[in-house]
TIPAZA-342751 format. One record per atom (N, C-alpha, C): residue in one letter; x, y, z. Coordinates in pm, whole numbers, plus 50000, padded with zeros to 5 digits. Example, Ala and Ser with C-alpha at 12.3 -4.5 7.8 and 13.67 -1.06 7.14 Angstrom:
BEGIN
A513194943150780 A512304955050780 A513204967050780 S512854977550708 S513674989450714 S512905000350787 
//
This chain:
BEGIN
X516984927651533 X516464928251669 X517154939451745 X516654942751791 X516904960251917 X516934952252067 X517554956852112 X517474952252278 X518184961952357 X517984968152486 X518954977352578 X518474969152669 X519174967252778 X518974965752943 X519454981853037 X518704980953084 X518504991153189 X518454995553323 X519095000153422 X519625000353559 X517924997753613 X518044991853714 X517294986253793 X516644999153858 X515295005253876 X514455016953937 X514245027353843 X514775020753698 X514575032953566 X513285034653580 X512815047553516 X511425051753521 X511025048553357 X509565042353351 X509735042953199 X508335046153152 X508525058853031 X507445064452972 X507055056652884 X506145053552869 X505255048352698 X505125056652653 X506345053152498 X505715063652395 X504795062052313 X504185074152185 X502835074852142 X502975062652044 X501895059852015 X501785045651931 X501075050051822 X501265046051666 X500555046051590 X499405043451566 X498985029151642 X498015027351564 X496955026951705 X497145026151838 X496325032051925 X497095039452037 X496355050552076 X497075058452163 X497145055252349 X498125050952366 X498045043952532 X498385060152625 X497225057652726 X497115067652828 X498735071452890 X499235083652925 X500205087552974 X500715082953108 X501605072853095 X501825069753264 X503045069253279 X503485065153368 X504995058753444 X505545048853494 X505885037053461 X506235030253558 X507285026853583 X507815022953728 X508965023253760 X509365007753778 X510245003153727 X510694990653762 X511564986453837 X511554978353926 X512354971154051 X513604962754029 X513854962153866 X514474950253820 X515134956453662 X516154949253584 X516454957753492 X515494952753388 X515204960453254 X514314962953154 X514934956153006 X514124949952910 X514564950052832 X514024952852697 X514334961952624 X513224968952507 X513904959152377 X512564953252324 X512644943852187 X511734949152082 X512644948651949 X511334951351850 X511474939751756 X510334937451724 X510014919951668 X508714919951575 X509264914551435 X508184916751345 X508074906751297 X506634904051279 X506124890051186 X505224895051039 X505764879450976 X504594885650852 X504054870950810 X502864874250774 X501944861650672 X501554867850592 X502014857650498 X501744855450374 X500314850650370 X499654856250209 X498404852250201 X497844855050035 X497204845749986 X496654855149829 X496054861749841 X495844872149760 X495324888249802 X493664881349670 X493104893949715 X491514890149702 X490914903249641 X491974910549587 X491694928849571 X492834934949462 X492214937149371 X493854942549315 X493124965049262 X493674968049247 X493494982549194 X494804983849147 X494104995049035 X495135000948928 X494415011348895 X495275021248784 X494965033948750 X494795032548613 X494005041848505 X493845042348398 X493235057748370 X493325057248217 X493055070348161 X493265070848047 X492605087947991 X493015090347904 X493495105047838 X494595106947720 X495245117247731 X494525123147603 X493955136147560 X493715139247429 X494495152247396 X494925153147248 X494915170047199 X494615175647139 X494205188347148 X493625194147033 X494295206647030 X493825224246933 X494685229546889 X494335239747016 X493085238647064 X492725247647190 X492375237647291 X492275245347452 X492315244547554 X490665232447579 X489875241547487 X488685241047562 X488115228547478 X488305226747337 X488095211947245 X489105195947313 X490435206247386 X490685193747442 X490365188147515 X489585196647621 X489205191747711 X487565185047689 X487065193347643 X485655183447551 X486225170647496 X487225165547417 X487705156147390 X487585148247456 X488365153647575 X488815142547679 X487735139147767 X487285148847806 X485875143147846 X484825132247779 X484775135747680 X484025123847617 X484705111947583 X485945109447593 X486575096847589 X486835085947740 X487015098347849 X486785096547985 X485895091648065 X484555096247985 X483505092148048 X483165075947989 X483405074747851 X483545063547776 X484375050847847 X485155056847899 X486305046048020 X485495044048131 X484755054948197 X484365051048328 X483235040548312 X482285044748224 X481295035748144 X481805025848155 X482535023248078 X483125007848044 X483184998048185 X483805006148251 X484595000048409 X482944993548480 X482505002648441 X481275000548547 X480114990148460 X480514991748375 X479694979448304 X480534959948305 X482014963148352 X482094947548381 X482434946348496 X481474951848597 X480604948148725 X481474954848821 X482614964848761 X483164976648938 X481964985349011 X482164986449079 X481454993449120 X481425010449126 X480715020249134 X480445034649119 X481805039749244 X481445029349362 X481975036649519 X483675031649452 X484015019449370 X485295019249342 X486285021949258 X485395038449171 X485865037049084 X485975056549132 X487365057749155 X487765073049179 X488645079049093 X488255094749062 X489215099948971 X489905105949082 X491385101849012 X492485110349077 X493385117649053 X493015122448896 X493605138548817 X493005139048707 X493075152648672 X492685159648550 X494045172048577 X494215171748425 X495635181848416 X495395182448223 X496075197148233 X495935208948133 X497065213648146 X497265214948017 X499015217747964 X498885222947839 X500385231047809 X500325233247673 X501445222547603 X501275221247460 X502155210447425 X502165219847323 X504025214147315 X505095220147223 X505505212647148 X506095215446999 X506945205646899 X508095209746914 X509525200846883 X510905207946930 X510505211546774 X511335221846729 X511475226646579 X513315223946561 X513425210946494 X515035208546467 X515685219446360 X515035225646295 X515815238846200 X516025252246303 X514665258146319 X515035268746447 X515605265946603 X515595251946604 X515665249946734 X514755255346845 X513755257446827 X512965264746934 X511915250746941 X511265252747094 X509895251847105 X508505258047011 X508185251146954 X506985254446863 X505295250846917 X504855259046976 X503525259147029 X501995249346929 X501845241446963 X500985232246879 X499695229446957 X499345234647053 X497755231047131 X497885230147254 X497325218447313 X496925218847480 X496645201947453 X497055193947565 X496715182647599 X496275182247723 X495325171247751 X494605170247858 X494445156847865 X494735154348009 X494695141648093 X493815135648222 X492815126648175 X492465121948297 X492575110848355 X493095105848491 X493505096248578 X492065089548639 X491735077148656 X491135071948739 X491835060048831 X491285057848919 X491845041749000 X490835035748986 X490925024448987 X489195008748961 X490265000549072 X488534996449203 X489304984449258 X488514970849211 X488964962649165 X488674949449130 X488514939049214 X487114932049297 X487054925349297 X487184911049343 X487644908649183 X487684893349134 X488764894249072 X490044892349141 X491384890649014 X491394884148919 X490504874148918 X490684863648773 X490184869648670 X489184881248686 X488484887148586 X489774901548531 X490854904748582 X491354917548574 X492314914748454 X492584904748400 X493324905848305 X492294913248156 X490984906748182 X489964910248080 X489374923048093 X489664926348195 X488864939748229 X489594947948205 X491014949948181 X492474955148141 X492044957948001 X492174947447937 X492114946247803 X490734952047716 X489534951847846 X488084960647769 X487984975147764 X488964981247878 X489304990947900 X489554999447822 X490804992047755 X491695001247655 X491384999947558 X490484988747494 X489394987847395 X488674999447325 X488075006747527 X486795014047479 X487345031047494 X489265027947454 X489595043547480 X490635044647583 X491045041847657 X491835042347727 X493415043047722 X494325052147723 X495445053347666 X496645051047768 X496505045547923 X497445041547922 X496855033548064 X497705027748157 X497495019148245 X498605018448360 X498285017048487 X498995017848581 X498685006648718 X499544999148726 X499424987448800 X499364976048772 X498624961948829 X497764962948962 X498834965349082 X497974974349184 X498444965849307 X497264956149431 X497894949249490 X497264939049527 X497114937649704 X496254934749731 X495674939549858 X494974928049931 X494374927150003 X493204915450085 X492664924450213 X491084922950157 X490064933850193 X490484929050331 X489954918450360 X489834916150541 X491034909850598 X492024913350634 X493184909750686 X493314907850825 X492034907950893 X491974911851047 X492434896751132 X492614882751032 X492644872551107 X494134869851072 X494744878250984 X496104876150936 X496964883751050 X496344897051056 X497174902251172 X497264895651280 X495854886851309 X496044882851436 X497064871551485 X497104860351368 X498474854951347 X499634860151386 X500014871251298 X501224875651299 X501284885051405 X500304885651514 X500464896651635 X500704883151742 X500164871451718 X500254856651774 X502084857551786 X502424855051681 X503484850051707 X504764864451683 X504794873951703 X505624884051735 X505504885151871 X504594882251958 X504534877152094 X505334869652175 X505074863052080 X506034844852150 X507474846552124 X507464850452041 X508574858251957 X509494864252015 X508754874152068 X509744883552159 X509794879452306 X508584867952336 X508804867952510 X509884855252477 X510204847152371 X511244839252410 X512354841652405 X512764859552306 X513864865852354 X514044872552461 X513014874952512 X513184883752658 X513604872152731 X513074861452721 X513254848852868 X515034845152848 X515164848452733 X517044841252688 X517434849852772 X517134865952743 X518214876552814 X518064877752911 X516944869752991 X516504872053144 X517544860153232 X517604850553152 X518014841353205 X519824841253208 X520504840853100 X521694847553100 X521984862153225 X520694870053260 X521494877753373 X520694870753512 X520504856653501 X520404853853634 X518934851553673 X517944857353605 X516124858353654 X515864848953567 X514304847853656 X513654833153587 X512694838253523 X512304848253476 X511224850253427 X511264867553359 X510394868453274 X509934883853243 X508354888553275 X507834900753310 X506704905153251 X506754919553160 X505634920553085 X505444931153032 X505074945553072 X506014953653025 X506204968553101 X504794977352975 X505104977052859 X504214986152752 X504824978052588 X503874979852539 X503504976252374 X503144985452306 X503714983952196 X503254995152110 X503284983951926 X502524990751849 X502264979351774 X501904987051608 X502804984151537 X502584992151391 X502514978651291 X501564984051196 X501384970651091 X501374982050933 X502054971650819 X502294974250728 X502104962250642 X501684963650475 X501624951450372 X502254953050285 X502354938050237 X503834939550140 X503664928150004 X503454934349881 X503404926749814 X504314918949708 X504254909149637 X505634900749642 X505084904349511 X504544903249398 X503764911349312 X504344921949242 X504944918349130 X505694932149104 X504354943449009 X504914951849000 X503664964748979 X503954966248822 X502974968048784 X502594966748606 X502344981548559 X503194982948464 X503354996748387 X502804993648248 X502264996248140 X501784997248042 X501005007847986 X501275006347833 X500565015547716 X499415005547658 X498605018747638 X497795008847553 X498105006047412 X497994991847344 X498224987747261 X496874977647193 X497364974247057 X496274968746969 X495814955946983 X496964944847094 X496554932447123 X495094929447115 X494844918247078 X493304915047120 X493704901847233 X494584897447293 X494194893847421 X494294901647495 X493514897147635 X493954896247753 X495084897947854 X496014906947914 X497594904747947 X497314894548060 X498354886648084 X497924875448232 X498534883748299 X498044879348430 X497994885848580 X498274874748644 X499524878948718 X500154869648840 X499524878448974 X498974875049076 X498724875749155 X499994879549295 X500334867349286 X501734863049375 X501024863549548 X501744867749626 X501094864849758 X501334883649840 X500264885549929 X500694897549967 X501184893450117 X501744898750242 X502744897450306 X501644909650426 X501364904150562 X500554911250634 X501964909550761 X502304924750743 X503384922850858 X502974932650969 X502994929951130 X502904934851232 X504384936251310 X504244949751359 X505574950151416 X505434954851557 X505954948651628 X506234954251761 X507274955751847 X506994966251925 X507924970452013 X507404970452179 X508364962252221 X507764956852366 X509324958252460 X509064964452601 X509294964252684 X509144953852816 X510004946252875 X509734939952948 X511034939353099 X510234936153192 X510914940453342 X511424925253335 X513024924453361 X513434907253469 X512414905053590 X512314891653613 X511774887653753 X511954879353781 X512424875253945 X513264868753993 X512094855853990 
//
């Protein structure tokens, strides 16, 4: 918790806010001030998970690897979109071209052996109960390595409102302690400013693809909708 008190006729600017921008003003207070920052979070099961996938090929030239990879790539996106992702959730987010070297342990040198090529996608999922299987069809149909999940909840708008509920109460029942210890019976509010962030309890999944024929399980766990604020408030007698 943050708190200053402040000489009585301070002038006080609102600064810019993240997530909406409050008009430029001034106000001057009659009474001393007290600035609190106070954050809440709810918890909630998430309803959304995304991860990354791909695939890497090589060949002895530039231009077969990349034909390679293309046709194994497109074979992945196929796949994705056939156990029911959708086109709008399924984004590539690299393609990369390199040359690849062998160490040579007699000469010790780098030994020039072709070009590898890599392509990245993200898939958002959904239906978590289905992502352990959809993992596993993936890398089935080609896919050489895997990145994630992470875990999300599409509509969070009633979670914030919770946790904007009680970072409220929150902070006006620390303002009323420090009001009251210097003597006033009361506070009001001078300016708000209000940043939100999510947090998942969910640890993040790294993997290769491998020959398993199951399924990997998927823990979910809970994601964490935290609002933070920073509030100003005047004593009053």
């Amino acid at each position: 918790m943050k708190y200053s008190i402040l000489l009585a006729g301070a002038a006080l600017a609102f600064a810019p806010m993240n997530i909406a921008q409050a008009a430029n003003v001034e106000i001057v207070a009659q009474n001393p001030v007290i600035e609190l920052s106070v954050s809440e979070q709810v918890d909630s099961a998430p309803d959304t998970a995304t991860f990354s996938t791909g695939v890497e090929t090589r060949a002895p030239t530039a231009t077969q690897a990349l034909r390679d990879n293309s046709v194994q790539a497109r074979a992945v996106i196929d796949r994705l979109k056939s156990l029911g992702i959708a086109e709008k959730d399924i984004q590539t987010t690299g393609i990369n071209l390199r040359a690849d070297y062998d160490y040579d342990q007699e000469s010790r040198q780098n030994r020039f052996v072709g070009y590898v090529v890599s392509n990245q996608v993200s898939a958002t999922v959904n239906e978590i109960s289905k992502l352990g299987q959809i993992l596993d069809a993936i890398v089935s149909s080609g896919a050489t390595n895997l990145n994630g999940p992470s875990f999300s909840i599409s509509d969070d708008s009633k979670l914030k409102d919770v946790a904007r509920e009680r970072a409220l109460a929150n902070a006006k029942s620390r303002a009323m302690s420090y009001a009251r210890a210097e003597g006033y019976s009361g506070v009001r509010v001078l300016s708000i400013s209000e940043g939100m962030s999510h947090q998942s309890d969910a640890p993040m999944m790294r993997m290769e693809a491998s020959a398993s024929n199951s399924a990997p399980p998927v823990a979910p766990g809970q994601v964490g909708t935290v609002v933070s604020l920073n509030i100003t408030y005047e004593m009053t007698r």
